[in-house]
Biopython code that builds the backbone (N, CA, C, O; Angstrom):
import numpy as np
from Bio.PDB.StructureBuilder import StructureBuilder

atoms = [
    (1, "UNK", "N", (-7.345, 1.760, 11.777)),
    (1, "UNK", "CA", (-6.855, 1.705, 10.413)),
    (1, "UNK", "C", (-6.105, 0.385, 10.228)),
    (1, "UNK", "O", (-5.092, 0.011, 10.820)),
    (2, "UNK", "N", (-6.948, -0.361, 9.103)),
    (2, "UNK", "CA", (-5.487, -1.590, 8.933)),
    (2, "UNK", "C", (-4.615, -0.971, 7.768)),
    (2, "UNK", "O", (-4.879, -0.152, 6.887)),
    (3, "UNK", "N", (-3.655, -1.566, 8.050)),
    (3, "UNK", "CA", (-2.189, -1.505, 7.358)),
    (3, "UNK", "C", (-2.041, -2.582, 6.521)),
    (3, "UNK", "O", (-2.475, -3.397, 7.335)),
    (4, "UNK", "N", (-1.816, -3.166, 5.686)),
    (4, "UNK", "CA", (-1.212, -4.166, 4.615)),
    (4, "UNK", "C", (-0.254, -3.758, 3.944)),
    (4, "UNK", "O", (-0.256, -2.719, 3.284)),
    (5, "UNK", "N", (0.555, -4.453, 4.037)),
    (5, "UNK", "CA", (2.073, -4.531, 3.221)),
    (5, "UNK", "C", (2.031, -5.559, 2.014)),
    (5, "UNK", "O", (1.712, -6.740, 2.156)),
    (6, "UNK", "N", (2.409, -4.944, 0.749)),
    (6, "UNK", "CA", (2.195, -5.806, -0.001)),
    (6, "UNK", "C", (3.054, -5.760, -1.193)),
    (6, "UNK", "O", (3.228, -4.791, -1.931)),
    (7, "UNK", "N", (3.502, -6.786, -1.273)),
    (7, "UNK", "CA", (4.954, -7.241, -2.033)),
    (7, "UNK", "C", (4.422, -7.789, -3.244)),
    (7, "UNK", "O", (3.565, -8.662, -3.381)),
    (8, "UNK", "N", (5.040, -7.163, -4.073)),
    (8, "UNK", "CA", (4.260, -7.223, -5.761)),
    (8, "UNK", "C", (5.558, -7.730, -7.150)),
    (8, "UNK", "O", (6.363, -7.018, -7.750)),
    (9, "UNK", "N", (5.387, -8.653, -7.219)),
    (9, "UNK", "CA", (6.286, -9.013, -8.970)),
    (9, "UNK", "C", (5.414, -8.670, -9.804)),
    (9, "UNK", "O", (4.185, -8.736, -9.801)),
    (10, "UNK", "N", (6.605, -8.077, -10.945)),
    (10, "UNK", "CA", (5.604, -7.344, -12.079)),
    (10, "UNK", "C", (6.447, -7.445, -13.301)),
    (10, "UNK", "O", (7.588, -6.988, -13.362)),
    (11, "UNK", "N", (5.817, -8.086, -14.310)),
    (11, "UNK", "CA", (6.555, -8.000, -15.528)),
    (11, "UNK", "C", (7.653, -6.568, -15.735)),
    (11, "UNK", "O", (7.447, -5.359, -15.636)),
    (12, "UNK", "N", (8.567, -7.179, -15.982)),
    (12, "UNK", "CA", (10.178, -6.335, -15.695)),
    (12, "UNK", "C", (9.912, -4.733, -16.681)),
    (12, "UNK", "O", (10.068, -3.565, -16.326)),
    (13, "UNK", "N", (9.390, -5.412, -18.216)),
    (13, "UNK", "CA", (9.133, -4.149, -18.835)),
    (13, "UNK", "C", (8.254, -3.397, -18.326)),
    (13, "UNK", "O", (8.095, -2.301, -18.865)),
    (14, "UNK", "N", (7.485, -3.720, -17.238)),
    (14, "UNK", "CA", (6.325, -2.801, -17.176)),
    (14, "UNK", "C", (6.577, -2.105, -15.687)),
    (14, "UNK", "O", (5.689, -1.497, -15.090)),
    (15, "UNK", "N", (7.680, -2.256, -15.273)),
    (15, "UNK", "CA", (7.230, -1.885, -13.939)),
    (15, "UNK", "C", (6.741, -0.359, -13.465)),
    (15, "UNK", "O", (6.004, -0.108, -12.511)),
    (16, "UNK", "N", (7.318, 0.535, -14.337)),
    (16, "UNK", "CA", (6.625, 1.805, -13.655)),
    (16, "UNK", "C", (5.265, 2.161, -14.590)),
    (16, "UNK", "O", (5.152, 3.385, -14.663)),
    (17, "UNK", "N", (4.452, 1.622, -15.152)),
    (17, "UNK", "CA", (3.411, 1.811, -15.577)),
    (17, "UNK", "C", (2.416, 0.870, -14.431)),
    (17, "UNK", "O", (1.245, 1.187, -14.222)),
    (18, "UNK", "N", (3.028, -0.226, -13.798)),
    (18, "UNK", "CA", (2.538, -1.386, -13.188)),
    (18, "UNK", "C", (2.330, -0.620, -11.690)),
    (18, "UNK", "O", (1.374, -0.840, -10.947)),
    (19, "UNK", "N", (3.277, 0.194, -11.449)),
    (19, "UNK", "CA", (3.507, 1.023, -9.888)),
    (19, "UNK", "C", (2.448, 2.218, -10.131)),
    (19, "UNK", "O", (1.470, 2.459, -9.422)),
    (20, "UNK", "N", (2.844, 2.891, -11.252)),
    (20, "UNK", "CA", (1.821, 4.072, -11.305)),
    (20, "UNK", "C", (0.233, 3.768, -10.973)),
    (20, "UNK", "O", (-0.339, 4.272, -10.006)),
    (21, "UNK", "N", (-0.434, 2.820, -11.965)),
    (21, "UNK", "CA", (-1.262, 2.419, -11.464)),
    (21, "UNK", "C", (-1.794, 1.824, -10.350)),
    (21, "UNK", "O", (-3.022, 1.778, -10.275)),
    (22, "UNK", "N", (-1.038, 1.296, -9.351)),
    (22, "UNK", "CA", (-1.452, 0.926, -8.655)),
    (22, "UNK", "C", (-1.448, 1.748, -7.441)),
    (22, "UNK", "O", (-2.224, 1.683, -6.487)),
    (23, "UNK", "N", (-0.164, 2.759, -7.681)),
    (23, "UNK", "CA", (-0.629, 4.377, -6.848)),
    (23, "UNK", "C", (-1.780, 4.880, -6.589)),
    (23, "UNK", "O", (-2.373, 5.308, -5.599)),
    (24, "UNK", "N", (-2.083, 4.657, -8.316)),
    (24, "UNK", "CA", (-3.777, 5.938, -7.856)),
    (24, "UNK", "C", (-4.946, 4.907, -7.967)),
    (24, "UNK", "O", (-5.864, 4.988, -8.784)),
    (25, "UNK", "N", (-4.779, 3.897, -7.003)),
    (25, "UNK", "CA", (-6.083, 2.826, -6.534)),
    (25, "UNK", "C", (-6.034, 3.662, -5.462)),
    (25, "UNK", "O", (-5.166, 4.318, -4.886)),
    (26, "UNK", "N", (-7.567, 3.396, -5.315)),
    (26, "UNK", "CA", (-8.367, 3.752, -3.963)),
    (26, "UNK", "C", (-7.688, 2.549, -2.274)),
    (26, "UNK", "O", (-8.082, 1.442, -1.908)),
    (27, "UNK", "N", (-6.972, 3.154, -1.889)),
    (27, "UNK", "CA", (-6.716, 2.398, -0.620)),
    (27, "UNK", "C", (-5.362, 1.810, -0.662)),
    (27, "UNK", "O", (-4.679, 1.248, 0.194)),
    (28, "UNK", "N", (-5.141, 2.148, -2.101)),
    (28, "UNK", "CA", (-3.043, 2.198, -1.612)),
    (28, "UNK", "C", (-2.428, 3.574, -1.267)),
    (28, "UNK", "O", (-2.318, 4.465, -2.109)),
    (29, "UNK", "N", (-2.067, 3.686, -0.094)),
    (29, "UNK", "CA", (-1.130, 4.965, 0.012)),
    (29, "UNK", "C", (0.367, 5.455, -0.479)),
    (29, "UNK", "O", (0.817, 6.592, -0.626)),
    (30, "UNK", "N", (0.971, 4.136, -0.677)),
    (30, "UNK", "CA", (2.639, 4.581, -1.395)),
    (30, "UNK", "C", (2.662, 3.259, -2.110)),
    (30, "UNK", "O", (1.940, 2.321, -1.771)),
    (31, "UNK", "N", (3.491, 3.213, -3.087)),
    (31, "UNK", "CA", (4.096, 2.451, -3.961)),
    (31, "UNK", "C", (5.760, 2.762, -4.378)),
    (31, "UNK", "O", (6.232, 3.736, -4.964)),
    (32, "UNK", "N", (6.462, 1.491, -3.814)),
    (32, "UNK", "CA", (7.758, 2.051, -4.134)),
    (32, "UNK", "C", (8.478, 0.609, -5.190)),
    (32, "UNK", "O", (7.979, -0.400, -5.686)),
    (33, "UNK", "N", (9.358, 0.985, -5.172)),
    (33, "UNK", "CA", (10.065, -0.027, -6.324)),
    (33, "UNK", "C", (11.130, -0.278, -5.433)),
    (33, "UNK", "O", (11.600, 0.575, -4.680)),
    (34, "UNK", "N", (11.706, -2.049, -5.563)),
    (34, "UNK", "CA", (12.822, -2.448, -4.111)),
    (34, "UNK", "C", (13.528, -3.538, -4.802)),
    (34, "UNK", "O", (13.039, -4.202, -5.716)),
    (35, "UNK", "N", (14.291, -3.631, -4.485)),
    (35, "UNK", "CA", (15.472, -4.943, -4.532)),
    (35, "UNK", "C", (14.741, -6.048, -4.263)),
    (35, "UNK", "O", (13.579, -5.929, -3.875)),
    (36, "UNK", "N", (15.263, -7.140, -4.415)),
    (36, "UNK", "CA", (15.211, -8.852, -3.645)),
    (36, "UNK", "C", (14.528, -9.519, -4.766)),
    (36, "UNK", "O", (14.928, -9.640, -5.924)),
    (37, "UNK", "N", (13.532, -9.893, -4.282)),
    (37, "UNK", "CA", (13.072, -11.347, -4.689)),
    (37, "UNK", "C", (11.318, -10.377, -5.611)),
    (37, "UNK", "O", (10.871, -10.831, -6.665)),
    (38, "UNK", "N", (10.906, -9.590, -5.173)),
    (38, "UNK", "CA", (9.575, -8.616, -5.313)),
    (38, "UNK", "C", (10.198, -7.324, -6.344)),
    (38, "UNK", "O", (11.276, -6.758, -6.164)),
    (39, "UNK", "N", (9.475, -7.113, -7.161)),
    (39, "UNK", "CA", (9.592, -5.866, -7.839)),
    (39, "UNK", "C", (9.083, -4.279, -6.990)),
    (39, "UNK", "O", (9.936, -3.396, -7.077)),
    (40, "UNK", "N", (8.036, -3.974, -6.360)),
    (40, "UNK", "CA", (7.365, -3.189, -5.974)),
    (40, "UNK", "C", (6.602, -3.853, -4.697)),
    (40, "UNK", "O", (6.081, -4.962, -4.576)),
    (41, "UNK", "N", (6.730, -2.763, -3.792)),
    (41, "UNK", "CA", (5.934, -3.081, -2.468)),
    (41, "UNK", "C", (4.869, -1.653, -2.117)),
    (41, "UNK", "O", (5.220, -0.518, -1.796)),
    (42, "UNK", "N", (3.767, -2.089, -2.273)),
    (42, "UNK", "CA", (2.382, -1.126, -2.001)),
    (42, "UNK", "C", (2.268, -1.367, -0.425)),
    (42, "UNK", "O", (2.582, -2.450, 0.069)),
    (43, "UNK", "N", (1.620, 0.124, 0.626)),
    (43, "UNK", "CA", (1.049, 0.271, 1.438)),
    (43, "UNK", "C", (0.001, 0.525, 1.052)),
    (43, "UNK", "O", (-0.269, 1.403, 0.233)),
    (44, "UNK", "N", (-1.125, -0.586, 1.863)),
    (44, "UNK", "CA", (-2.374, -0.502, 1.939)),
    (44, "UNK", "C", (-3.014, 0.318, 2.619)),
    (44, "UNK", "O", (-2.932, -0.276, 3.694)),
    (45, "UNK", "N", (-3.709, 1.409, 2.892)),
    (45, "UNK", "CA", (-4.280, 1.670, 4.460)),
    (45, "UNK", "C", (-5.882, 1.610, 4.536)),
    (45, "UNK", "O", (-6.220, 2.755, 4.234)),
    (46, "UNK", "N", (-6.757, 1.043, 4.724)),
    (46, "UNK", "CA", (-8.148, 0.878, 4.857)),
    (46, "UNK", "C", (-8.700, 0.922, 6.208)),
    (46, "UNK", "O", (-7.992, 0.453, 7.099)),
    (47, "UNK", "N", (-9.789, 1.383, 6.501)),
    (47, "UNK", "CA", (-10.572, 1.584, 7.541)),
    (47, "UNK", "C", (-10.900, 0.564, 8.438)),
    (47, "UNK", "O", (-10.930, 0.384, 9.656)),
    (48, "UNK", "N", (-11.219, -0.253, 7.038)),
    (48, "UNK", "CA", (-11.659, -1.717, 7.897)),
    (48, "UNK", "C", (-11.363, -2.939, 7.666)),
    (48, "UNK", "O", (-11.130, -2.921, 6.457)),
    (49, "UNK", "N", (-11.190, -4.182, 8.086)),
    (49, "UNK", "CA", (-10.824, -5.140, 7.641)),
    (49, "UNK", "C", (-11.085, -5.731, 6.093)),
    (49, "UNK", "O", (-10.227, -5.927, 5.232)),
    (50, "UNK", "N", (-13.076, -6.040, 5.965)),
    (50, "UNK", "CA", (-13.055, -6.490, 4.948)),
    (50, "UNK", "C", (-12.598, -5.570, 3.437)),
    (50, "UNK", "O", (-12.887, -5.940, 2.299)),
    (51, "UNK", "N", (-11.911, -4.448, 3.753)),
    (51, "UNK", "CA", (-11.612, -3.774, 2.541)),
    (51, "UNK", "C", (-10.205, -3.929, 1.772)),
    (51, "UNK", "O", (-9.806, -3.397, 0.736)),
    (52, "UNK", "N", (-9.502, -4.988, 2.782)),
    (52, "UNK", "CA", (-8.189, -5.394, 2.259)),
    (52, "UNK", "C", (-9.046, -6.146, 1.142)),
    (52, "UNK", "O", (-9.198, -5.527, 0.089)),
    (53, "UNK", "N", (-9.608, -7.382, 1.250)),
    (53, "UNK", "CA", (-9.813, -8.205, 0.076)),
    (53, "UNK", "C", (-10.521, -7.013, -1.252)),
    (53, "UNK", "O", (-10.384, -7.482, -2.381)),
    (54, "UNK", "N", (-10.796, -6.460, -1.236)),
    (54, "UNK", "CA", (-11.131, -5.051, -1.940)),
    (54, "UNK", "C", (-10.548, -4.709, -2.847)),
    (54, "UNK", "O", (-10.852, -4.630, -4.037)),
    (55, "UNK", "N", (-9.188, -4.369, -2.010)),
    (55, "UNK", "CA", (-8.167, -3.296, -2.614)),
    (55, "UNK", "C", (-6.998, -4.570, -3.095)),
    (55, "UNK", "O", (-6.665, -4.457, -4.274)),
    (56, "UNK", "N", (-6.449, -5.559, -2.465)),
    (56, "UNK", "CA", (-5.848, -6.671, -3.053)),
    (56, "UNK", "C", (-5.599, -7.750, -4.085)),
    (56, "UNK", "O", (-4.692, -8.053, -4.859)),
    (57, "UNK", "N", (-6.926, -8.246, -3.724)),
    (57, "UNK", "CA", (-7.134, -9.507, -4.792)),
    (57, "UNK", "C", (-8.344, -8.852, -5.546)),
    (57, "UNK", "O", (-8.943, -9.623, -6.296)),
    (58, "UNK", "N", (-8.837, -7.480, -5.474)),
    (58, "UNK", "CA", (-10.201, -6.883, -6.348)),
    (58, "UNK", "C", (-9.356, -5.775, -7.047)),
    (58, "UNK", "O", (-9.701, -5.308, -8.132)),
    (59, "UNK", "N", (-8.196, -5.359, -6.358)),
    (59, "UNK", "CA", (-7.816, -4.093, -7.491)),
    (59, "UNK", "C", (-6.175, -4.440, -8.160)),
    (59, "UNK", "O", (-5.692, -4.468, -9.291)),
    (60, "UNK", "N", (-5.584, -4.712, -6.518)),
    (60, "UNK", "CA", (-4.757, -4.773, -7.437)),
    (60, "UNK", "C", (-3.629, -6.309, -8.252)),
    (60, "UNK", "O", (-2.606, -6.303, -8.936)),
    (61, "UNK", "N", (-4.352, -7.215, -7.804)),
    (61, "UNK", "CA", (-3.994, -8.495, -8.284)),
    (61, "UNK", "C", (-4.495, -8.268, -9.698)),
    (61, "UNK", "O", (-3.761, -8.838, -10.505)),
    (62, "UNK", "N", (-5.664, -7.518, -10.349)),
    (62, "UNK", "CA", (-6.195, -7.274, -11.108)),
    (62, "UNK", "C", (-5.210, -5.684, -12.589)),
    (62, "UNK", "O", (-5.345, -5.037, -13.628)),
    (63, "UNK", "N", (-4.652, -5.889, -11.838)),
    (63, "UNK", "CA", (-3.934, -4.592, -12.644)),
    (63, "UNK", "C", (-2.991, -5.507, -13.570)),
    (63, "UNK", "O", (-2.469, -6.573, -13.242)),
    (64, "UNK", "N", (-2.913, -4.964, -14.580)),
    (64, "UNK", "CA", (-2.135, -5.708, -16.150)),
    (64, "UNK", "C", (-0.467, -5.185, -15.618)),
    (64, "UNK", "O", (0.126, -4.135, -15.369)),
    (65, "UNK", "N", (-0.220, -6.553, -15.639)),
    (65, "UNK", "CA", (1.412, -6.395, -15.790)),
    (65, "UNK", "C", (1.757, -7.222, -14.076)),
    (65, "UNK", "O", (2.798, -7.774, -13.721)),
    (66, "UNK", "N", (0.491, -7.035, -13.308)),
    (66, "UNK", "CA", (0.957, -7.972, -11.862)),
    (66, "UNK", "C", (1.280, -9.681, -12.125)),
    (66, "UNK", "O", (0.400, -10.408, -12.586)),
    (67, "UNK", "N", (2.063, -9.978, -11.921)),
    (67, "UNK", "CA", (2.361, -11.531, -11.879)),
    (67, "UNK", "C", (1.938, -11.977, -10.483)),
    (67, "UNK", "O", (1.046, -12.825, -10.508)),
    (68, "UNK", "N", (2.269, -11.692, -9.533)),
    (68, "UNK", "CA", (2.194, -12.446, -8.189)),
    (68, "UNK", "C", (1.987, -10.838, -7.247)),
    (68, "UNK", "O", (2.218, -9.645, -7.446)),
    (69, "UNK", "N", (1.404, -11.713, -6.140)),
    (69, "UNK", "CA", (1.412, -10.599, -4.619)),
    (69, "UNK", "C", (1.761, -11.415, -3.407)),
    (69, "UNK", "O", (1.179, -12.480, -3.202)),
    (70, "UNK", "N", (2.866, -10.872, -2.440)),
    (70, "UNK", "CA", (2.483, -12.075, -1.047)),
    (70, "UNK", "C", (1.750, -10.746, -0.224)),
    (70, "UNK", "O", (2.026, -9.646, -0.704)),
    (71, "UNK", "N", (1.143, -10.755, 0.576)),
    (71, "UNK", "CA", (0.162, -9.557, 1.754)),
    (71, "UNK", "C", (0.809, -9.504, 2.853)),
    (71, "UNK", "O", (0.913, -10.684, 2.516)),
    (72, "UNK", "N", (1.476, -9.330, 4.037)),
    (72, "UNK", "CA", (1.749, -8.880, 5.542)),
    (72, "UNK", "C", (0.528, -8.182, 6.006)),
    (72, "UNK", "O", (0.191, -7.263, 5.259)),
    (73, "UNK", "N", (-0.093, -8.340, 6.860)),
    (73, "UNK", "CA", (-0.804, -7.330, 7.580)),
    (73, "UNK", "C", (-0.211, -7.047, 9.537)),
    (73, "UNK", "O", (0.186, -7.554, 10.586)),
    (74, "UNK", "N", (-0.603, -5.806, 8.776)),
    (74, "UNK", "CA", (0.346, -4.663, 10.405)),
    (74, "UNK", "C", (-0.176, -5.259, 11.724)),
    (74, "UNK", "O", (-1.234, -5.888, 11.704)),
    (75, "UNK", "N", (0.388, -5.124, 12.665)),
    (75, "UNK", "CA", (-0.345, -5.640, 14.318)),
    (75, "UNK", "C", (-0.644, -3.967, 14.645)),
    (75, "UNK", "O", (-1.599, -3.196, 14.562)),
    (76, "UNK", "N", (0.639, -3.924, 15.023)),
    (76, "UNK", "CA", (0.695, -2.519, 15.473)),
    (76, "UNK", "C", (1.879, -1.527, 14.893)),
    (76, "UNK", "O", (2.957, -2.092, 14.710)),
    (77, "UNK", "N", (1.808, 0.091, 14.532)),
    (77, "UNK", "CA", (2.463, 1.112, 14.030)),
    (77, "UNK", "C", (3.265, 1.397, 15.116)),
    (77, "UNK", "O", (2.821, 1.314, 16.262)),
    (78, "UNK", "N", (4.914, 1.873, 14.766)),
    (78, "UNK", "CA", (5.859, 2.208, 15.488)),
    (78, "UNK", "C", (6.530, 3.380, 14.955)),
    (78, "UNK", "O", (7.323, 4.113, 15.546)),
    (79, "UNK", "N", (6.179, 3.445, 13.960)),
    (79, "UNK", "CA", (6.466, 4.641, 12.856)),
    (79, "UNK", "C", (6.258, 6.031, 13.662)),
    (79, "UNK", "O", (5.145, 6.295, 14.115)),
    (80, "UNK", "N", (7.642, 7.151, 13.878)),
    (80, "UNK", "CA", (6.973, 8.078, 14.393)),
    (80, "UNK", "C", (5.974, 9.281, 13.560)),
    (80, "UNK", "O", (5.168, 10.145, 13.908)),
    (81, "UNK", "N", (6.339, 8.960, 12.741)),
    (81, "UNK", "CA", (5.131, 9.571, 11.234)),
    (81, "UNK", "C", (3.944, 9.381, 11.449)),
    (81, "UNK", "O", (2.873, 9.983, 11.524)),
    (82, "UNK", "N", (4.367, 8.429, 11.531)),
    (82, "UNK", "CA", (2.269, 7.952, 12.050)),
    (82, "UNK", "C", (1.965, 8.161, 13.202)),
    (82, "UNK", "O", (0.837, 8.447, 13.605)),
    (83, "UNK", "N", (2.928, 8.039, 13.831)),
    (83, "UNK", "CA", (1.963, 8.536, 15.452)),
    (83, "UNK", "C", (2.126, 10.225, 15.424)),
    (83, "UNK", "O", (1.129, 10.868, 15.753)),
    (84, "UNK", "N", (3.396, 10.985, 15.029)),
    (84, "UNK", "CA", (3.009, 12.124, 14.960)),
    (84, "UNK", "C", (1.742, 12.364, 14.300)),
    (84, "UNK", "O", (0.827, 12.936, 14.891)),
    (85, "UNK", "N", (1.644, 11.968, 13.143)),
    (85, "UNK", "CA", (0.028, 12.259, 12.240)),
    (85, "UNK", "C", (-1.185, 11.973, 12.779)),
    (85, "UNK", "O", (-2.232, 12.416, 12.309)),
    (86, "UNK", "N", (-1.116, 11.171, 13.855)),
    (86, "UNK", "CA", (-2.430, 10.731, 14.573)),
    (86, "UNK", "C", (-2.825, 11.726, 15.228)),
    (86, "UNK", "O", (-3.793, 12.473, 15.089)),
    (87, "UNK", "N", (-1.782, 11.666, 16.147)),
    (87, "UNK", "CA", (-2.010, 12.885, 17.096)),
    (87, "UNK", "C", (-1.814, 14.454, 16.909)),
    (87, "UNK", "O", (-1.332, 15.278, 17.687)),
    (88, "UNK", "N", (-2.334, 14.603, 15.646)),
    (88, "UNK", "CA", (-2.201, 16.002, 15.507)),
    (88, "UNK", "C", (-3.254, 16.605, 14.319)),
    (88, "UNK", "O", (-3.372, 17.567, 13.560)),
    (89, "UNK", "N", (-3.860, 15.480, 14.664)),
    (89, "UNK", "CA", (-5.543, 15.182, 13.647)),
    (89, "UNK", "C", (-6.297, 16.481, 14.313)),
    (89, "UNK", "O", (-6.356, 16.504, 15.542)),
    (90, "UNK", "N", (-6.838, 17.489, 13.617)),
    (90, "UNK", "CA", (-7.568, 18.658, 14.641)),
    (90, "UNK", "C", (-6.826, 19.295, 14.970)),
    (90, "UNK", "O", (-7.401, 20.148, 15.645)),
    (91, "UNK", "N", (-5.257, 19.589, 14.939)),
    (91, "UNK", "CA", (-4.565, 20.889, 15.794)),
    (91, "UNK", "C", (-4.301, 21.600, 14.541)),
    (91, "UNK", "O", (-4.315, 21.036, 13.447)),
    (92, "UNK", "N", (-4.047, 22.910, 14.720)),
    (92, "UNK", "CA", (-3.839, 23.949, 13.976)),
    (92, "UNK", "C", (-2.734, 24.961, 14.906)),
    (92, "UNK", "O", (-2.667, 25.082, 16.129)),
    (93, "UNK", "N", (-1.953, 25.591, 13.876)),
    (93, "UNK", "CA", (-0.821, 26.117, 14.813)),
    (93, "UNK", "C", (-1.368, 27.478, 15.777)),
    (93, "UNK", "O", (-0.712, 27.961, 16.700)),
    (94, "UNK", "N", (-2.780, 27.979, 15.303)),
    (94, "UNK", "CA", (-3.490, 28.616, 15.926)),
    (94, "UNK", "C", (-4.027, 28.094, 17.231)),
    (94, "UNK", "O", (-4.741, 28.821, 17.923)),
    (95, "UNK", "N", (-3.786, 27.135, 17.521)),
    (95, "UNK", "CA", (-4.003, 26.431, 18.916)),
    (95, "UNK", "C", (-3.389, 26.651, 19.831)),
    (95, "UNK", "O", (-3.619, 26.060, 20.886)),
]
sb = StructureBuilder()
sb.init_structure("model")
sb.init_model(0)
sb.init_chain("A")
sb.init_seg("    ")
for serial, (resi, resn, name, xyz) in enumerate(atoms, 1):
    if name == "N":
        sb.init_residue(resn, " ", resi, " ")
    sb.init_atom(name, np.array(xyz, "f"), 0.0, 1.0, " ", f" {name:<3s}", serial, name[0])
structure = sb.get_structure()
């Protein structure tokens, strides 16, 4: 799974119409709203590499109200969320 982190400015009036939408794109998993220098920062999660340019500069650079994006992409997950969730792909408490 790649990961992309992605740091989003968004016209000030628009920002939770600007977040909503970009929630329910195919291949963002969270959208939150943050302090600093960025209005909103999207997690990407895609299968495969070429589907970042996809979901980035095809969906959501493309959404009304985005001004700018910078991208991070993940090396490796440290998150115990995610590794609990990995590893528990297929178990059932009936196990």
């Amino acid at each position: 799974m790649i990961t992309a982190i992605v740091h989003i400015k968004a016209e000030v009036d628009r920002i939770p119409e600007v977040a909503e939408t970009i929630a329910e794109l195919d291949g963002v998993s969270e959208v939150y709203s943050i302090t600093g220098d960025y209005d909103l920062v999207a997690m990407v999660r895609v299968p495969h590499y070429d589907e970042v340019a996809e979901v980035i500069p095809g969906r959501i650079n493309k959404v009304a109200g985005v001004l700018a994006t910078e991208t991070h992409l993940a090396f490796r997950t440290y998150s115990k969320h995610d590794l609990d969730a990995a590893f528990s792909i297929g178990f059932t408490e009936a196990d």
